[in-house]
N, C-alpha and C positions, 0 to 999 in steps of 0.2 A: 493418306500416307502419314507415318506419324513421325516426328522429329527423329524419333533413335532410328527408325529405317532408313529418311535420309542421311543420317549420317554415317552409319555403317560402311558405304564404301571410301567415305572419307577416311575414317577410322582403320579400314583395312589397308588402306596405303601408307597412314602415317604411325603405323605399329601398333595401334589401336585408340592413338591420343585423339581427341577432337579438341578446336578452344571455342570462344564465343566466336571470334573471328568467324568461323565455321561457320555456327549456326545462325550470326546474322548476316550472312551472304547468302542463305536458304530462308532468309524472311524470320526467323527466330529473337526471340531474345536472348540475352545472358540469365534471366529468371528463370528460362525454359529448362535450360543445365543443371541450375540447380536445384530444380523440383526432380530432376531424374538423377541425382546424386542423393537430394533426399530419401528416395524410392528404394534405393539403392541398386538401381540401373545404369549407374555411371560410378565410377569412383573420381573422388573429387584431387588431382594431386596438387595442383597450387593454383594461385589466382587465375582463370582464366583458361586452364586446362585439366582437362577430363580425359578420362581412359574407358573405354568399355573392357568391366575385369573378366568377358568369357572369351577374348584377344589370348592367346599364352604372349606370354612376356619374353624376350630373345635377349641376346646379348647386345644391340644395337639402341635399345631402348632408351640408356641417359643419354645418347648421341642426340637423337630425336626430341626426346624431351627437354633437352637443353635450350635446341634450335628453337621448338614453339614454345616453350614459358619466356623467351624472352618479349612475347610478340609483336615481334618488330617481321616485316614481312618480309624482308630481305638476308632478315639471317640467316649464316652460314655457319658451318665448321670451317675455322682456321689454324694459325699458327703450330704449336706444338699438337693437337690432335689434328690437325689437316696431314699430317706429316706418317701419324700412327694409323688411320685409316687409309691412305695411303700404302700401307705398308715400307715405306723410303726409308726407314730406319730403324735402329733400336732405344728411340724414346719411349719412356714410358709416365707421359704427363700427368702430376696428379690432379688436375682439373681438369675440364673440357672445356677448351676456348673457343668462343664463338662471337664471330664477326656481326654486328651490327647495325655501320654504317651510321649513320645520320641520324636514327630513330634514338629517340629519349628511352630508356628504361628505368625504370621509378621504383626496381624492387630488386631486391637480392636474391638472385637465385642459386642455391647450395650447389657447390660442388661446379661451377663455372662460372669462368674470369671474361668477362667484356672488352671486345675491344669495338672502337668506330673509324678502322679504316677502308675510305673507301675503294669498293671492290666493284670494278666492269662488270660487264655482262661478259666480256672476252676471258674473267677470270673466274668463269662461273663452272661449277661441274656435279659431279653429283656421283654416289658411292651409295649403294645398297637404298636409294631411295631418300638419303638426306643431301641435302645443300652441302658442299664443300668445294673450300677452295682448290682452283686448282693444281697440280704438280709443282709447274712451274713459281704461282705466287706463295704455296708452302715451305719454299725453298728458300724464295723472296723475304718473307716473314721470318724464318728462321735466320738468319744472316743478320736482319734488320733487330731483332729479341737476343742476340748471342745466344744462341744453342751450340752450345760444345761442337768445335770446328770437326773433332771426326767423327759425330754424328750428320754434322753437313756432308763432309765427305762419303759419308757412306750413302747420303740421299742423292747425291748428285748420281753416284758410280750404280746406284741401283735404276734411276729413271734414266741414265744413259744405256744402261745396258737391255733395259725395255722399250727403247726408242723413244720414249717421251720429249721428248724436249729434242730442238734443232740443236744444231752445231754452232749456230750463233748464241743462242741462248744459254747452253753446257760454257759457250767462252766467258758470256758476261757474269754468269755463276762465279767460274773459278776466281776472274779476275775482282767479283768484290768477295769476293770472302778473304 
């Protein structure tokens, strides 16, 4: 079996990206990427991650790519795009912030803002197949970053009205906002 096989179903989960991380958890190296970027059987898009380009490419894609170029294994989507994938309001963040926690990042990745707070497994959730935080710590986040109060409002009045959130939770919402 040959590296791009096993990764293919990697790649078909994570919208077509694979990183080294990947392929040295399949016994690989990070050399192996990039002799099949050379090839031009992989497209190389920054340090450490790679896309298979016969993947079609969705609208979901810098969400994704955001979470593994950072790679930190615990990254998420949070704050103002936890909020937008989500659908809770009518933000429209120009960057994709994504949560990182404790892990060191050592490179600038275009078009997303870092942050390291830490995040439970209790706040853990998940949207089309990427890491994001959930309802409730988007809310959280967004209170704590001051996002325009009737954008909160309208997040709180939309996961109330989906049930998301208990009635204890909807109280300690209102009351720190």
């Amino acid at each position: 079996m040959t590296l791009r096989t096993e990764l293919w179903p990697i790649a078909a989960s994570q919208y077509g990206f694979v990183t080294t991380r990947d392929a040295r958890d399949l016994g690989y190296s990070a050399v192996e990427l990039a002799k099949l970027a050379s090839r031009e059987k992989l497209e190389r898009i920054s340090q450490g991650l790679y896309r298979f380009p016969e993947l079609p490419q969705t609208a979901r894609d810098d969400y994704m790519r955001a979470v593994l170029a950072t790679g930190a294994p615990d990254a998420i989507l949070s704050h103002d795009t936890a909020l937008l994938v989500h659908d809770l309001c009518d933000i429209n963040p120009e960057i994709i912030h994504v949560n990182v926690g404790k892990h060191r990042v050592r490179r600038n990745i275009s078009g997303v803002q870092l942050h390291s707070d830490h995040i439970s497994p209790r706040e853990r959730s998940w949207w089309e197949g990427i890491p994001v935080v959930t309802v409730l710590t988007a809310i959280e986040q967004g209170i704590a970053t001051k996002v325009p109060k009737h954008l909160l409002h309208q997040a709180i009045g939309a996961a109330r009205a989906r049930g998301q959130l208990t009635a204890l939770e909807l109280g300690e919402l209102e009351s720190n906002l």
